[in-house]
C-alpha positions as CSV (number, residue, x, y, z in Angstrom):
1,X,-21.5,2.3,9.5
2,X,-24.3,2.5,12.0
3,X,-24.2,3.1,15.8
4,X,-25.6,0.0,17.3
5,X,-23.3,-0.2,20.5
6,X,-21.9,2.7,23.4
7,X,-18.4,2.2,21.8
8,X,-20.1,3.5,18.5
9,X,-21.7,6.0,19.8
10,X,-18.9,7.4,21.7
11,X,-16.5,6.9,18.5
12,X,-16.4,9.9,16.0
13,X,-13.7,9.4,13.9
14,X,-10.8,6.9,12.8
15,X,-7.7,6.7,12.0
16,X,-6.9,6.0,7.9
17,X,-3.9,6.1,5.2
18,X,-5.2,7.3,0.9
19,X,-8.7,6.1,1.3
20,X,-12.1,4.8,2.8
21,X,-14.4,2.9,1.2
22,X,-18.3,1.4,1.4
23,X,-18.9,-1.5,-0.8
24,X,-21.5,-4.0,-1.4
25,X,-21.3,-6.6,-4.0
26,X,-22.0,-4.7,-7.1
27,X,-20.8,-1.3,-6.1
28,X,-17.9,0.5,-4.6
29,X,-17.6,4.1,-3.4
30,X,-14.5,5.4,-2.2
31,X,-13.1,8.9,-1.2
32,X,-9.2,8.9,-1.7
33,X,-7.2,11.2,-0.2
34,X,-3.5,12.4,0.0
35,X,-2.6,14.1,3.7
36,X,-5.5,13.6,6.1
37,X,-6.3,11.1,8.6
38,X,-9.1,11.0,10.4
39,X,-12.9,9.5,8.8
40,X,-16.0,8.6,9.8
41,X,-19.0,6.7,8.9
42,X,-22.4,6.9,9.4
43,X,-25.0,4.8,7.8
44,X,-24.3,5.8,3.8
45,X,-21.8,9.0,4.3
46,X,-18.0,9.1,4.5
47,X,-17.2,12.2,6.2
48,X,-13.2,12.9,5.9
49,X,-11.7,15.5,8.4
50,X,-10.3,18.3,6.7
51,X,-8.9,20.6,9.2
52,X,-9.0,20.0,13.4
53,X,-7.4,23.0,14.7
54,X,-7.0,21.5,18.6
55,X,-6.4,24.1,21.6
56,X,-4.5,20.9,23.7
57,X,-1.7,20.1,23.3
58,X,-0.9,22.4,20.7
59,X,-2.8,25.6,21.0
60,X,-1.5,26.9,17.5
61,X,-1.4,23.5,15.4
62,X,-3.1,23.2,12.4
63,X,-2.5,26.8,11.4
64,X,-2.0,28.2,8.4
65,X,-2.2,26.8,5.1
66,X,-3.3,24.2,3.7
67,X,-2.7,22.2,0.7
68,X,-4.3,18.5,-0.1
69,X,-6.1,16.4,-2.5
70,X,-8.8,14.3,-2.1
71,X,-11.2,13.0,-5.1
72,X,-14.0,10.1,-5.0
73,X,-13.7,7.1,-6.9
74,X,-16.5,4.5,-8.2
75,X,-16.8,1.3,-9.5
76,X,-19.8,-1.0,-10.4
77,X,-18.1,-4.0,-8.6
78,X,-16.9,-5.2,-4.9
79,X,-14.1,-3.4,-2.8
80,X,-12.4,-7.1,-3.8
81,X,-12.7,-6.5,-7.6
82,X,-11.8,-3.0,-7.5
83,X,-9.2,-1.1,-7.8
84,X,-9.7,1.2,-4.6
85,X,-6.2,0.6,-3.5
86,X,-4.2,1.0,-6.5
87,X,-6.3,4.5,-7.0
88,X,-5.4,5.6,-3.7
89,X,-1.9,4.6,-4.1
90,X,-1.6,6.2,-7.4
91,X,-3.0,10.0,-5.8
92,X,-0.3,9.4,-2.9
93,X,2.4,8.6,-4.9
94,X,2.1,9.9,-8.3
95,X,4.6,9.2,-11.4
96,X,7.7,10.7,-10.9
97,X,9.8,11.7,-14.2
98,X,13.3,12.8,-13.7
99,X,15.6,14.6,-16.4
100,X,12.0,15.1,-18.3
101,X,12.9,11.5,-19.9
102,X,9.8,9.1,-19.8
103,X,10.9,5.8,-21.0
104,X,8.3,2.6,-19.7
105,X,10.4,0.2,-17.5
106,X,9.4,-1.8,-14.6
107,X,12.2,-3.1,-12.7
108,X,9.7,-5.4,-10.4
109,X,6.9,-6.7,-11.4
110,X,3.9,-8.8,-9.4
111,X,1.3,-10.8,-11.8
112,X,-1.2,-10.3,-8.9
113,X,-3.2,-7.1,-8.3
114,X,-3.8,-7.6,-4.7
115,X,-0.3,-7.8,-3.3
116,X,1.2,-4.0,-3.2
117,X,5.0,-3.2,-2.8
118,X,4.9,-0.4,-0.4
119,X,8.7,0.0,-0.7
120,X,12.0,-0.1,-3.1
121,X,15.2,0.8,-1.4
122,X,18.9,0.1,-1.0
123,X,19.7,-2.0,2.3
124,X,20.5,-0.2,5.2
125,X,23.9,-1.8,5.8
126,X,25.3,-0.2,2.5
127,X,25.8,-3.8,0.4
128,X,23.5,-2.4,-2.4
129,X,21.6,-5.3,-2.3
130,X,17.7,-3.9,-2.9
131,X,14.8,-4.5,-0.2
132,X,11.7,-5.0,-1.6
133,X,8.8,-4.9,1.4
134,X,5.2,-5.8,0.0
135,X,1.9,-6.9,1.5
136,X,-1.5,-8.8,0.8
137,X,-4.1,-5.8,0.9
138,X,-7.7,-7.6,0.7
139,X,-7.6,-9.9,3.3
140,X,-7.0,-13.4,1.2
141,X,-4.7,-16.1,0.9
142,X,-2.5,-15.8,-3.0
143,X,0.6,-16.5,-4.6
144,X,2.3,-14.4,-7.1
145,X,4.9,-14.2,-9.4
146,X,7.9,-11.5,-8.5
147,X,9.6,-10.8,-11.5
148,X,12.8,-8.4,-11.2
149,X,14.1,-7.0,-14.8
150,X,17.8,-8.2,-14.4
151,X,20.0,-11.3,-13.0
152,X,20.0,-11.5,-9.4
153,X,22.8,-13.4,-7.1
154,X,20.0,-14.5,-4.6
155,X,16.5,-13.4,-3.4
156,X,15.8,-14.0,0.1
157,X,12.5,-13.5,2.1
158,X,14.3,-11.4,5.2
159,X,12.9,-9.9,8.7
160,X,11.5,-6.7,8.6
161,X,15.4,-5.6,10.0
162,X,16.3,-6.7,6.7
163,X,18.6,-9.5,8.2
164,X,18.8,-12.6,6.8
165,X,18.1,-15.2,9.0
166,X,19.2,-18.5,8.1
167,X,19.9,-20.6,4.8
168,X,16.7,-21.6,4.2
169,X,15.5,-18.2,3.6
170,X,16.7,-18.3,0.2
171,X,14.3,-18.2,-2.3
172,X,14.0,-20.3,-5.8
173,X,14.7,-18.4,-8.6
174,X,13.9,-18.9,-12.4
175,X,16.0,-17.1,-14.9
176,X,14.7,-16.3,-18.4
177,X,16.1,-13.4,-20.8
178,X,18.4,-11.9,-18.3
179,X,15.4,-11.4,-15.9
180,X,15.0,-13.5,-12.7
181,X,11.1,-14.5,-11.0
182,X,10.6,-16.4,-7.9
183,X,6.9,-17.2,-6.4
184,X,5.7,-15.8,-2.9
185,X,3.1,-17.0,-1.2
186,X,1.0,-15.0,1.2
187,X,-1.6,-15.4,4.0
188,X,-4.1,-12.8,4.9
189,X,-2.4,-9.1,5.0
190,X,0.8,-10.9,5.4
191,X,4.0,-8.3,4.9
192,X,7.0,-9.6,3.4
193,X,10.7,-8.4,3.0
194,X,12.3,-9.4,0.0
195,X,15.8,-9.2,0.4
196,X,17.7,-9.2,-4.0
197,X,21.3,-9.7,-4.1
């Protein structure tokens, strides 16, 4: 957050995705946002770009109007211990209720706040098995629970093609109530396909 080198100087702005953050041990302030990309940082102020309006390459981009959301979140703990991400994540993708029917069902579920699923989806190769693609988001090692709300065939651990590679990419499963868990383990901001049969 300070300008201590030429490459700092020079820099005005980064690149980001639903929020920025400063953090120290016992506080966290965030801005979260839902459509814009570039932030910057100097000493204690977040500064998020609202609007650019560029002449090259585009001389008429960024025209017209605009609609986002952005809000500022705080918490009396680390970046670590809060919940920065899951806030962002919840601005970006709110609750979505179809046939204005709101029953409470989780069909996966982690037991570790720091591992995200980023996606739910059918395969691509139309077997309706269901890809599930998930990260580590703070930077640790951790293990977790996966817990899906029905009896799988299998669960693999796929490439991010979705293709299984060999046997031994099966995982173990547990089966309990008509609901099947297997344990990931995960390095720092490792992704991972999950591949449910």
């Amino acid at each position: 957050t300070h300008k201590s080198t030429n490459y700092d100087e020079d820099r005005f702005e980064v690149c980001n995705h639903k929020y920025t953050a400063l953090s120290e041990p016992n506080r966290t302030f965030a801005i979260l946002n839902d459509c814009k990309y570039g932030v910057s940082t100097n000493e204690n102020k977040i500064a998020l770009t609202l609007l650019r309006a560029p002449v090259i390459p585009d001389m008429y981009s960024d025209q017209g109007i605009h609609e986002f959301t952005y809000s500022i979140y705080l918490d009396d703990c680390s970046f670590y211990e809060s919940d920065v991400i899951k806030e962002g994540y919840c601005l970006n993708v709110p609750l979505t209720v179809f046939n204005r029917v709101m029953e409470r069902k989780s069909f996966i579920k982690l037991n570790h706040k720091d591992v995200i699923i980023e996606t739910v989806k059918l395969a691509e190769d139309s077997s309706n098995d269901i890809i599930v693609r998930l990260y580590e988001s703070k930077g640790g090692h951790c293990s977790c629970n996966l817990d899906i709300d029905y009896h799988a065939q299998a669960v693999y651990e796929v490439m991010m093609t979705e293709e299984i590679e060999e046997a031994s990419s099966v995982l173990p499963m547990l089966y309990n109530e008509g609901r099947t868990s297997t344990q990931l383990s995960f390095s720092p901001f490792e992704i991972k396909t999950i591949r449910i049969r």
